[in-house]
Backbone atoms as SQL, in Angstrom:
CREATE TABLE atoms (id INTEGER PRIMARY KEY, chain TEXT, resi INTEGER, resn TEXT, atom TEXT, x REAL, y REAL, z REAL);
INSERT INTO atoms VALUES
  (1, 'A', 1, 'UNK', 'N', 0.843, -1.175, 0.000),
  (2, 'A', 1, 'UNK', 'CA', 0.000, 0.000, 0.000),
  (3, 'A', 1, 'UNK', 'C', 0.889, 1.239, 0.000),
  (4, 'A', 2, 'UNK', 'N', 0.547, 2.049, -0.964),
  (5, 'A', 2, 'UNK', 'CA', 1.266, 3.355, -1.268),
  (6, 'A', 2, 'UNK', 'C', 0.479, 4.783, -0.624),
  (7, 'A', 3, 'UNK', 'N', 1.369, 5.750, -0.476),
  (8, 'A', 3, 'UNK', 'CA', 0.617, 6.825, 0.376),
  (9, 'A', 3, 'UNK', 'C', 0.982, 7.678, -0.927),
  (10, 'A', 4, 'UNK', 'N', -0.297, 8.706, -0.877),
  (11, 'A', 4, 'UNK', 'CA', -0.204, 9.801, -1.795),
  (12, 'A', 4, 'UNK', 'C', -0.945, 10.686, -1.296),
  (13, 'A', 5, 'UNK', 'N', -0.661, 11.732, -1.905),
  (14, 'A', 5, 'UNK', 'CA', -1.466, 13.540, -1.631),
  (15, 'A', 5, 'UNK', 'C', -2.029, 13.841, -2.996),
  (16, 'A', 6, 'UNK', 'N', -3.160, 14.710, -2.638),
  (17, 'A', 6, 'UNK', 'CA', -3.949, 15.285, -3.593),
  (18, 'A', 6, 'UNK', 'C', -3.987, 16.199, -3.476),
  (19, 'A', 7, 'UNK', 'N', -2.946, 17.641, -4.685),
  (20, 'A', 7, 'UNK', 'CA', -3.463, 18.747, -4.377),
  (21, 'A', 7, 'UNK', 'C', -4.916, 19.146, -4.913),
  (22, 'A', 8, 'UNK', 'N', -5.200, 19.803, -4.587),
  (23, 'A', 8, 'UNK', 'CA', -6.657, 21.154, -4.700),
  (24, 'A', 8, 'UNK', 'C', -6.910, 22.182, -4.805),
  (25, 'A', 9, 'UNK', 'N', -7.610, 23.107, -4.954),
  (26, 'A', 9, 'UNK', 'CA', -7.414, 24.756, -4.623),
  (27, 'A', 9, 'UNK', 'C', -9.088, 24.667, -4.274),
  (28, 'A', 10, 'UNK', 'N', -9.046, 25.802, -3.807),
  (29, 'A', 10, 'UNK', 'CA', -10.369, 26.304, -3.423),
  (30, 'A', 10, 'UNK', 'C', -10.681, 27.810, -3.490),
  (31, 'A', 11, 'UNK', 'N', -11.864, 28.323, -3.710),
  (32, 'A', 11, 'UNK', 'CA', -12.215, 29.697, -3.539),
  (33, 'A', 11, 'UNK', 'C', -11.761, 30.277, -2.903),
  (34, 'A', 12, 'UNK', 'N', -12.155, 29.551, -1.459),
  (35, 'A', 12, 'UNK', 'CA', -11.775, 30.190, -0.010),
  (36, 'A', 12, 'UNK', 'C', -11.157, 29.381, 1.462),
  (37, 'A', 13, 'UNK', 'N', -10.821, 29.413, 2.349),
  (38, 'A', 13, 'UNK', 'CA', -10.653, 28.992, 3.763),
  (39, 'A', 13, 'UNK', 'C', -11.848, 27.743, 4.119),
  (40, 'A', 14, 'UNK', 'N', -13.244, 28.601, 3.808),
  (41, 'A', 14, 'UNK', 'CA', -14.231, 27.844, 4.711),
  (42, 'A', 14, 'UNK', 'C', -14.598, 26.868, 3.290),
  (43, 'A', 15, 'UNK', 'N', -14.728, 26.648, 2.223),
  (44, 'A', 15, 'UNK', 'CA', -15.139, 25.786, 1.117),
  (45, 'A', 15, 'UNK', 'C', -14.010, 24.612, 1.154),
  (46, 'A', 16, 'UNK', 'N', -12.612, 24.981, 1.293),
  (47, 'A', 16, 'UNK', 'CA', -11.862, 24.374, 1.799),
  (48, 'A', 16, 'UNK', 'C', -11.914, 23.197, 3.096),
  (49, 'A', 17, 'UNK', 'N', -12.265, 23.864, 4.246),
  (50, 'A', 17, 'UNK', 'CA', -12.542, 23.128, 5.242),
  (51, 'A', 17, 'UNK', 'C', -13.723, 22.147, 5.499),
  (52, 'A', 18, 'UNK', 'N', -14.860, 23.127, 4.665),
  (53, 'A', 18, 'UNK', 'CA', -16.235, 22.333, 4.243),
  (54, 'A', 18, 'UNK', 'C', -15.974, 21.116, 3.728),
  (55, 'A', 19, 'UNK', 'N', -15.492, 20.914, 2.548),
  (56, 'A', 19, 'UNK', 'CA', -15.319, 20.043, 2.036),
  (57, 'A', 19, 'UNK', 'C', -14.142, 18.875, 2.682),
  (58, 'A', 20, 'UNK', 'N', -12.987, 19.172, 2.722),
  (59, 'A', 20, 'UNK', 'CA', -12.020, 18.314, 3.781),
  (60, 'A', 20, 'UNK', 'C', -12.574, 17.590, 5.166),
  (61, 'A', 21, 'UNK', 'N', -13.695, 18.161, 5.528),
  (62, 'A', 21, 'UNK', 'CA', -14.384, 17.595, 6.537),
  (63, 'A', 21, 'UNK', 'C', -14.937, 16.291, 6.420),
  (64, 'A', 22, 'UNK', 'N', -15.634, 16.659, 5.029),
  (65, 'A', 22, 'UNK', 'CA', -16.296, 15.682, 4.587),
  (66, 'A', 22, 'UNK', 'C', -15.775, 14.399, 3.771),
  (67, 'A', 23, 'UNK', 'N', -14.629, 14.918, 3.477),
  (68, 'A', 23, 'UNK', 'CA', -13.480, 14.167, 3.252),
  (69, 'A', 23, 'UNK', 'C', -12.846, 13.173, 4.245),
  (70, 'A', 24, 'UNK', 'N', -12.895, 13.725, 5.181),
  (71, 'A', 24, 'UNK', 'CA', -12.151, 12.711, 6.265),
  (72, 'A', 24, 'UNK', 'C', -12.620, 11.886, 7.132),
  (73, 'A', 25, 'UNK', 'N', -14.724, 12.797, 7.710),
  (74, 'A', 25, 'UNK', 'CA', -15.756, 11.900, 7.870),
  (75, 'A', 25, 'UNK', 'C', -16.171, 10.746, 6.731),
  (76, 'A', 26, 'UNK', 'N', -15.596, 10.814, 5.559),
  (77, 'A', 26, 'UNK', 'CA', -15.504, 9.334, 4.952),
  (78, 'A', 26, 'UNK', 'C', -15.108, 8.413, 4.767),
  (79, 'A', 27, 'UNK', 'N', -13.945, 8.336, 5.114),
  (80, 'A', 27, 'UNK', 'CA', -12.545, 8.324, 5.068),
  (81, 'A', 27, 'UNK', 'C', -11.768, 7.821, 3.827),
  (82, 'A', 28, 'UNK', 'N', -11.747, 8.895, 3.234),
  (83, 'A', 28, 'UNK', 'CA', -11.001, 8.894, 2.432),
  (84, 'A', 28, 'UNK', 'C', -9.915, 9.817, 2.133),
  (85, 'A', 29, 'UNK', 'N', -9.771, 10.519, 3.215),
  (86, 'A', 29, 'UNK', 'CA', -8.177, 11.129, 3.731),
  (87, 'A', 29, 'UNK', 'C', -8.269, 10.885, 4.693),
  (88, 'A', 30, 'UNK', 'N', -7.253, 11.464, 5.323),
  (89, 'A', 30, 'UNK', 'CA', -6.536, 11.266, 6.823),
  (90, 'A', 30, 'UNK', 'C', -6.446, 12.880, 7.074),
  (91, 'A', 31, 'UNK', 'N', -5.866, 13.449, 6.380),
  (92, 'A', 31, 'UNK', 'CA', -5.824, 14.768, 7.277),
  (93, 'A', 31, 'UNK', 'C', -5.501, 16.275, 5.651),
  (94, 'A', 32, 'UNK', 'N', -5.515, 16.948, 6.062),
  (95, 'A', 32, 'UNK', 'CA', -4.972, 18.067, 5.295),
  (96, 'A', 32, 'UNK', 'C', -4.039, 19.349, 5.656),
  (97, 'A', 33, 'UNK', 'N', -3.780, 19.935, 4.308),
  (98, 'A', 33, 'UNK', 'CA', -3.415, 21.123, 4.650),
  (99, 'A', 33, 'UNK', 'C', -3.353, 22.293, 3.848),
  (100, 'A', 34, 'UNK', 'N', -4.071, 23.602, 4.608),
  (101, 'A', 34, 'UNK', 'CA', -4.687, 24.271, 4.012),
  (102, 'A', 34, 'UNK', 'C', -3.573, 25.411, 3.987),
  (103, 'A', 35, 'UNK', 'N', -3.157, 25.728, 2.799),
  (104, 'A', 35, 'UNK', 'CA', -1.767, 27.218, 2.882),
  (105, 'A', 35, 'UNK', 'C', -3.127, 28.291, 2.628),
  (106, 'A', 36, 'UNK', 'N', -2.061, 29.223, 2.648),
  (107, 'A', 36, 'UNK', 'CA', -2.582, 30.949, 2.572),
  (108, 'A', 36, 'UNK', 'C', -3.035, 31.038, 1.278),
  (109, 'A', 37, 'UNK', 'N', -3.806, 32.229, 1.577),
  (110, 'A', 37, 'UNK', 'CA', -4.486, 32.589, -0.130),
  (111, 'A', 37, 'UNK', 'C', -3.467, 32.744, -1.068),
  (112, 'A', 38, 'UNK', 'N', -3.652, 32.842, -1.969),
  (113, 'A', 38, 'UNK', 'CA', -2.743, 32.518, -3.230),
  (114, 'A', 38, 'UNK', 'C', -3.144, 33.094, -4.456),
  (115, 'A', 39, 'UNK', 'N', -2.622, 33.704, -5.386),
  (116, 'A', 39, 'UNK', 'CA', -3.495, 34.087, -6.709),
  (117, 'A', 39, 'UNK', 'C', -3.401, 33.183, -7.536),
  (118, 'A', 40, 'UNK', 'N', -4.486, 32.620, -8.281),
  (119, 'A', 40, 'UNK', 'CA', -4.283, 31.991, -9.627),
  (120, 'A', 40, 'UNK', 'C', -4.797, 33.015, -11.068),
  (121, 'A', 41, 'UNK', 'N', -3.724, 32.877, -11.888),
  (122, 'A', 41, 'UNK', 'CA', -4.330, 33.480, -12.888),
  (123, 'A', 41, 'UNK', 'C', -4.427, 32.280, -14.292),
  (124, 'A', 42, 'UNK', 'N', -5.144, 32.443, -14.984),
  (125, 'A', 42, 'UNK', 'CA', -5.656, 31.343, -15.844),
  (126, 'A', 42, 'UNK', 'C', -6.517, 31.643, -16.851),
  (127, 'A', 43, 'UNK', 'N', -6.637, 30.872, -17.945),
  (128, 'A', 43, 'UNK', 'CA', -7.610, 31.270, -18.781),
  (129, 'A', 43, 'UNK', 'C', -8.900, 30.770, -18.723),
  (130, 'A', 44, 'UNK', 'N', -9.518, 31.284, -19.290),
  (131, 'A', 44, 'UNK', 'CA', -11.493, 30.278, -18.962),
  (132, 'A', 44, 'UNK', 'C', -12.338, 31.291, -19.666),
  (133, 'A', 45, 'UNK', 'N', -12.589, 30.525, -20.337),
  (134, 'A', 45, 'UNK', 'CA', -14.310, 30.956, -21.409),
  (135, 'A', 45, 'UNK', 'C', -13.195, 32.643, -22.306),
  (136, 'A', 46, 'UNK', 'N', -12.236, 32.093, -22.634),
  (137, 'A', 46, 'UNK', 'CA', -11.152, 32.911, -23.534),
  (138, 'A', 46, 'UNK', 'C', -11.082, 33.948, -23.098),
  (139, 'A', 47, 'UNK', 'N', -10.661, 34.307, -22.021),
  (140, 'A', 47, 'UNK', 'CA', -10.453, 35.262, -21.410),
  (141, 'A', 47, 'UNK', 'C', -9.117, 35.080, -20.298),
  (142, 'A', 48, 'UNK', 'N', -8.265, 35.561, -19.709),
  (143, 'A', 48, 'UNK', 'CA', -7.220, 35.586, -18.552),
  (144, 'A', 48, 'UNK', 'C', -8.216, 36.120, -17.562),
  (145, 'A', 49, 'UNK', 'N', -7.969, 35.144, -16.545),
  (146, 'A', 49, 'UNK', 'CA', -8.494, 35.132, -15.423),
  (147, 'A', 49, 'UNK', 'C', -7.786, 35.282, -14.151),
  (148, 'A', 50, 'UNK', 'N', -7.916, 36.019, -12.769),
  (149, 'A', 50, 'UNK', 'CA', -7.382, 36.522, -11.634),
  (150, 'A', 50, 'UNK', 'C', -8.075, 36.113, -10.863),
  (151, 'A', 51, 'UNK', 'N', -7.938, 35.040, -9.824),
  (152, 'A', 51, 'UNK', 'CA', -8.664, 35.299, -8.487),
  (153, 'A', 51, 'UNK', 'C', -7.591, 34.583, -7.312),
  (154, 'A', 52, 'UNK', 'N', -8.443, 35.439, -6.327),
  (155, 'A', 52, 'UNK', 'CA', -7.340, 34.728, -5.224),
  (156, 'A', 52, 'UNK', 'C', -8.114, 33.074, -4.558),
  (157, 'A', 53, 'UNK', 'N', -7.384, 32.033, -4.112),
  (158, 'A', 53, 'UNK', 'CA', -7.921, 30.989, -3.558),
  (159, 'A', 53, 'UNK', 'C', -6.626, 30.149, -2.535),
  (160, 'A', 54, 'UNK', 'N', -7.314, 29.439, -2.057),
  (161, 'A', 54, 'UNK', 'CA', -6.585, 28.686, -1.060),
  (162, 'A', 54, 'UNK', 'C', -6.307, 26.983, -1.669),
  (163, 'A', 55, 'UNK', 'N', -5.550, 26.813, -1.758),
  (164, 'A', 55, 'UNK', 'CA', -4.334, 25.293, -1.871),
  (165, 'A', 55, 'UNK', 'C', -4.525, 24.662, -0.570),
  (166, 'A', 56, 'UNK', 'N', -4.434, 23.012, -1.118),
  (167, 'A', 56, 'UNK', 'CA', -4.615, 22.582, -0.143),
  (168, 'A', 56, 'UNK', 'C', -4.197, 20.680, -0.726),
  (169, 'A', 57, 'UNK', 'N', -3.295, 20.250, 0.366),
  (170, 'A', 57, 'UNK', 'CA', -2.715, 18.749, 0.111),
  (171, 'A', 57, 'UNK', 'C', -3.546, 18.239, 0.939),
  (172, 'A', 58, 'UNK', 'N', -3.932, 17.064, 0.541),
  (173, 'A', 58, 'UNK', 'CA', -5.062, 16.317, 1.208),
  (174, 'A', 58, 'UNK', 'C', -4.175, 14.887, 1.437),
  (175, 'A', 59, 'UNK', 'N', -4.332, 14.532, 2.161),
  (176, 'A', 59, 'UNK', 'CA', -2.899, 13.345, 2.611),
  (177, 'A', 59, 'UNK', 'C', -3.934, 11.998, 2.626),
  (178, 'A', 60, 'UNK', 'N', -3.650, 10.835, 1.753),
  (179, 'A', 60, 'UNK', 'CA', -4.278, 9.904, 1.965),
  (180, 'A', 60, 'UNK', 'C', -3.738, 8.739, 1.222),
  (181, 'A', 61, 'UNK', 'N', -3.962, 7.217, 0.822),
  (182, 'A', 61, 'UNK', 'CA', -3.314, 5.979, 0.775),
  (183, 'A', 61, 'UNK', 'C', -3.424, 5.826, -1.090),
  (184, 'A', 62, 'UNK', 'N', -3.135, 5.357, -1.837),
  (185, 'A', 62, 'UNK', 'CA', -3.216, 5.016, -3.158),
  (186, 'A', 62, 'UNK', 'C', -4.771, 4.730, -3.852),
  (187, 'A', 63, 'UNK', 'N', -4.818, 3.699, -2.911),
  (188, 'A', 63, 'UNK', 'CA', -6.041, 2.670, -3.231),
  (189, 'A', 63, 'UNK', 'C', -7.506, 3.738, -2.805),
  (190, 'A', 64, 'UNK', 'N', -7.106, 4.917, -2.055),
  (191, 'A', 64, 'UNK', 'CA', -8.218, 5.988, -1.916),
  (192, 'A', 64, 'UNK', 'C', -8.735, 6.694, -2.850),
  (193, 'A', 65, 'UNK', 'N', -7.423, 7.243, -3.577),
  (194, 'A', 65, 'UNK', 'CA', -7.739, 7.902, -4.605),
  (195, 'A', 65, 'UNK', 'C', -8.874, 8.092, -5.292),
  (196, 'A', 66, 'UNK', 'N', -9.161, 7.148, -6.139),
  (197, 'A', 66, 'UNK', 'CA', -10.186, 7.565, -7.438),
  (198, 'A', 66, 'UNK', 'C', -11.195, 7.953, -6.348),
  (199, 'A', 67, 'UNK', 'N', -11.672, 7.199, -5.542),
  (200, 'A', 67, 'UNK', 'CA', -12.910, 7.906, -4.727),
  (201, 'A', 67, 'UNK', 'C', -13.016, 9.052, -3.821),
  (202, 'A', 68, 'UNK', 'N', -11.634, 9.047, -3.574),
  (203, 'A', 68, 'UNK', 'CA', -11.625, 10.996, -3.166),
  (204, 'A', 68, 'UNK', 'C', -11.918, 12.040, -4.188),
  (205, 'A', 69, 'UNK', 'N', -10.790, 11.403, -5.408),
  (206, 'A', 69, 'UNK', 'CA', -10.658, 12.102, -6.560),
  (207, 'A', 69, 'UNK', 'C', -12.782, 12.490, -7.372),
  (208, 'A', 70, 'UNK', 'N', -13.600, 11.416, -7.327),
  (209, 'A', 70, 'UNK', 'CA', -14.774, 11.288, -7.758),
  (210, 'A', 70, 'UNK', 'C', -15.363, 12.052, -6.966),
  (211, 'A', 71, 'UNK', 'N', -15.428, 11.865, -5.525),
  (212, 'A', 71, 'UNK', 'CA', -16.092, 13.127, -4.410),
  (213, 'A', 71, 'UNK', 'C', -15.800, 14.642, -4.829),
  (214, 'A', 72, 'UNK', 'N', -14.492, 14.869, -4.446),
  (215, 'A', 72, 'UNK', 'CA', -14.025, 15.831, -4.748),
  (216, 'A', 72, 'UNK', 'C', -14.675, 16.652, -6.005),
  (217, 'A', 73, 'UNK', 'N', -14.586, 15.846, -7.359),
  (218, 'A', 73, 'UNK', 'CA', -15.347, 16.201, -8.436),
  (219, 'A', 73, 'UNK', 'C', -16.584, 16.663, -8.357),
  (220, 'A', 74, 'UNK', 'N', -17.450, 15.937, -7.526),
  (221, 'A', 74, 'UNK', 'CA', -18.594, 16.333, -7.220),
  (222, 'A', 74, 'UNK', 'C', -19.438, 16.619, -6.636),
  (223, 'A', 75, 'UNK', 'N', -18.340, 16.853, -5.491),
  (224, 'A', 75, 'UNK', 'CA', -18.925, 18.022, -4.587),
  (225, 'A', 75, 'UNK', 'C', -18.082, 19.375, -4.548),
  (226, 'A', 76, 'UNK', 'N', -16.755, 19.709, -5.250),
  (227, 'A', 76, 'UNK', 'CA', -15.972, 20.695, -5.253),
  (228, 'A', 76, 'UNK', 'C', -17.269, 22.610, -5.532),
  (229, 'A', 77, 'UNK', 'N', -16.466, 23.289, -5.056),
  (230, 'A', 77, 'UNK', 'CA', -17.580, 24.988, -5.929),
  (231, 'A', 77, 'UNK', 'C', -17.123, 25.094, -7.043),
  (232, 'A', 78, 'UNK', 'N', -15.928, 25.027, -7.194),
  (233, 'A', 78, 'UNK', 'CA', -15.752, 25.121, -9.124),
  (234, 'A', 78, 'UNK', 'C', -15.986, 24.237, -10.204),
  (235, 'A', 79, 'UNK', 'N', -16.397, 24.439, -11.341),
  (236, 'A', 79, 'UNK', 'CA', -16.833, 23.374, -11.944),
  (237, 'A', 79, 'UNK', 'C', -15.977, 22.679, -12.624),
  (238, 'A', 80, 'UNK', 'N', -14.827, 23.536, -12.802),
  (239, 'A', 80, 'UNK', 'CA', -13.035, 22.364, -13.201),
  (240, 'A', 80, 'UNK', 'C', -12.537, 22.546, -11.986),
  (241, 'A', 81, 'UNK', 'N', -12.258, 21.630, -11.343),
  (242, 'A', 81, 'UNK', 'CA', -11.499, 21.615, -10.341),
  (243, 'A', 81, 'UNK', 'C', -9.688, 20.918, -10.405),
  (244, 'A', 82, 'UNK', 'N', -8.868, 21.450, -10.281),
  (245, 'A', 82, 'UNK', 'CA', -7.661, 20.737, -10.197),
  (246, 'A', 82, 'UNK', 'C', -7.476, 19.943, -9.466),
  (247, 'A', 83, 'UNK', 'N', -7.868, 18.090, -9.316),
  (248, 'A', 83, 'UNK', 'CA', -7.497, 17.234, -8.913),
  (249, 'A', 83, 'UNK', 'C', -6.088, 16.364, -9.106),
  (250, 'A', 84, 'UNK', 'N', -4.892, 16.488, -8.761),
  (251, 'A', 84, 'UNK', 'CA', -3.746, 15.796, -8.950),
  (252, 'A', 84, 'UNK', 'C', -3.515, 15.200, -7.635),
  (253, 'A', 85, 'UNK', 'N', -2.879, 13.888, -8.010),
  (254, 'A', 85, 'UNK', 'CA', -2.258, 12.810, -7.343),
  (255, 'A', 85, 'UNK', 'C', -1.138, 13.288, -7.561),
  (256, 'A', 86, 'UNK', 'N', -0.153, 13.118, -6.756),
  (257, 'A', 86, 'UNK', 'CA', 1.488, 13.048, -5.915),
  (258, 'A', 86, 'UNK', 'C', 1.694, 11.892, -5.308),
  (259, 'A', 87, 'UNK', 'N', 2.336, 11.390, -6.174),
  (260, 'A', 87, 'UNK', 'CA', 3.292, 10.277, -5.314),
  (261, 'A', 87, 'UNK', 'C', 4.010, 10.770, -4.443),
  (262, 'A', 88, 'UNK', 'N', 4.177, 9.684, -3.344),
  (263, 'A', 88, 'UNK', 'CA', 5.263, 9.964, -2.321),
  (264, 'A', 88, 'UNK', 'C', 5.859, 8.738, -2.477),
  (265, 'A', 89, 'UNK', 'N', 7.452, 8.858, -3.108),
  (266, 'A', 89, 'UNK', 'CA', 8.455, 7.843, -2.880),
  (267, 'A', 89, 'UNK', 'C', 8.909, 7.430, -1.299),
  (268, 'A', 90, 'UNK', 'N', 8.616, 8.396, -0.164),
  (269, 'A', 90, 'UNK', 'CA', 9.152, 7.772, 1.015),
  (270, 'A', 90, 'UNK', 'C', 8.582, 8.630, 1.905),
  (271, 'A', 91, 'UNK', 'N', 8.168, 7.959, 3.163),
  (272, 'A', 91, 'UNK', 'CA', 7.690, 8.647, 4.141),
  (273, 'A', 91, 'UNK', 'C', 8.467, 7.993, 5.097),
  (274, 'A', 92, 'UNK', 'N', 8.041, 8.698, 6.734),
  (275, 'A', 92, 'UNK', 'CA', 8.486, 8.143, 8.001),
  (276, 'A', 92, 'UNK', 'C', 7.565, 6.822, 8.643),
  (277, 'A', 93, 'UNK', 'N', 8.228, 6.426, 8.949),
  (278, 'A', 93, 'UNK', 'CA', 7.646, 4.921, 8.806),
  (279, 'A', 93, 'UNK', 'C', 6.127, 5.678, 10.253),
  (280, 'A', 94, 'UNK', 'N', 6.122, 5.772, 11.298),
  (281, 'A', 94, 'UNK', 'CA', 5.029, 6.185, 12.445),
  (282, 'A', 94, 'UNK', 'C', 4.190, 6.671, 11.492),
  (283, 'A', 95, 'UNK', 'N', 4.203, 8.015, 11.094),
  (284, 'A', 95, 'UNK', 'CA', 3.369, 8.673, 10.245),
  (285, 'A', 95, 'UNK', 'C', 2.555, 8.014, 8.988),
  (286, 'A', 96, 'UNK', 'N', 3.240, 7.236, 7.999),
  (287, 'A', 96, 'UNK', 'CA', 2.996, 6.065, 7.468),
  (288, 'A', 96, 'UNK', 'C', 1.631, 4.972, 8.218),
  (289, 'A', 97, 'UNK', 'N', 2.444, 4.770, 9.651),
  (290, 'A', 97, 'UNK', 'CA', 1.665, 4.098, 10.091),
  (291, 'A', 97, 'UNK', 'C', 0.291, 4.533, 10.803),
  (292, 'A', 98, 'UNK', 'N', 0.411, 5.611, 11.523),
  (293, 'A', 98, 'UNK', 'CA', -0.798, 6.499, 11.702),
  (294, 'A', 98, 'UNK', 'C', -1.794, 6.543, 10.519),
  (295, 'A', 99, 'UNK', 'N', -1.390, 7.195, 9.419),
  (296, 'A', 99, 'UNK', 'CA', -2.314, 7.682, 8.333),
  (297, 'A', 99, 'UNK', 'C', -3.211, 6.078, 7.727),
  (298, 'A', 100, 'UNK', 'N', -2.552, 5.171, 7.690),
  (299, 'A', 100, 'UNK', 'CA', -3.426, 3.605, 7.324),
  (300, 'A', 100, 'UNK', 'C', -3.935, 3.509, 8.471),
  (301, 'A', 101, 'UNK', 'N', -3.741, 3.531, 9.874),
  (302, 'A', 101, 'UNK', 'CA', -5.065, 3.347, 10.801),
  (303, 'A', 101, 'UNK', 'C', -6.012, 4.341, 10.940),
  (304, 'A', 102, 'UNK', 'N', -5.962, 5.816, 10.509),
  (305, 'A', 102, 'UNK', 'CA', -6.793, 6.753, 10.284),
  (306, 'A', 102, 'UNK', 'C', -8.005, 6.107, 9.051),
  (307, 'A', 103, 'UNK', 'N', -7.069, 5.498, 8.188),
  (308, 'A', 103, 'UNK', 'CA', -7.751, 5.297, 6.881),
  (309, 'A', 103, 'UNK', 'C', -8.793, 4.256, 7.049),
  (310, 'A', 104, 'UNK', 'N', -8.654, 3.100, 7.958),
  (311, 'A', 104, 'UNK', 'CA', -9.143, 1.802, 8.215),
  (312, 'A', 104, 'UNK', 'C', -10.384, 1.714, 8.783);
């Protein structure tokens, strides 16, 4: 069993937490983490786009994935949402071991 992170972005702080909640009451993460606002700029409906939002690694096991990744999809506020998987080649073995009994 492999451990991986999912980054995210979000609008805001609380859509962020909203959702990660519900994320972890499923369990299909273990825990997160939410950085500071951030600007993204981007294109959409042909135009360059500016807004500020909050990032966020969602820490959870391999075999979680697609069904975080599917939640996430459809319950996210934006209607493209940036879902990526990150491998992690190596962790600390405790932490490792914490996050699979969180998961279980």
């Amino acid at each position: 069993m492999k451990t991986c992170f999912i980054y995210t972005t979000f609008p805001n702080r609380a859509e962020a937490k909203s959702l990660i909640t519900k994320l972890i009451e499923s369990g299909l993460i273990a825990c997160a983490n939410i950085f500071p606002e951030t600007t993204a700029i981007y294109q959409w409906e042909n135009k360059i786009q500016e807004q500020n939002e909050v990032a966020a690694y969602l820490k959870t096991m391999e075999d979680k994935f697609t069904a975080a990744k599917e939640f996430i999809e459809n319950n996210h506020p934006y209607e493209c949402p940036c879902v990526a998987k990150i491998f992690i080649d190596e962790i600390n073995e405790n932490y490792f071991k914490w996050l699979k009994e969180s998961l279980s």
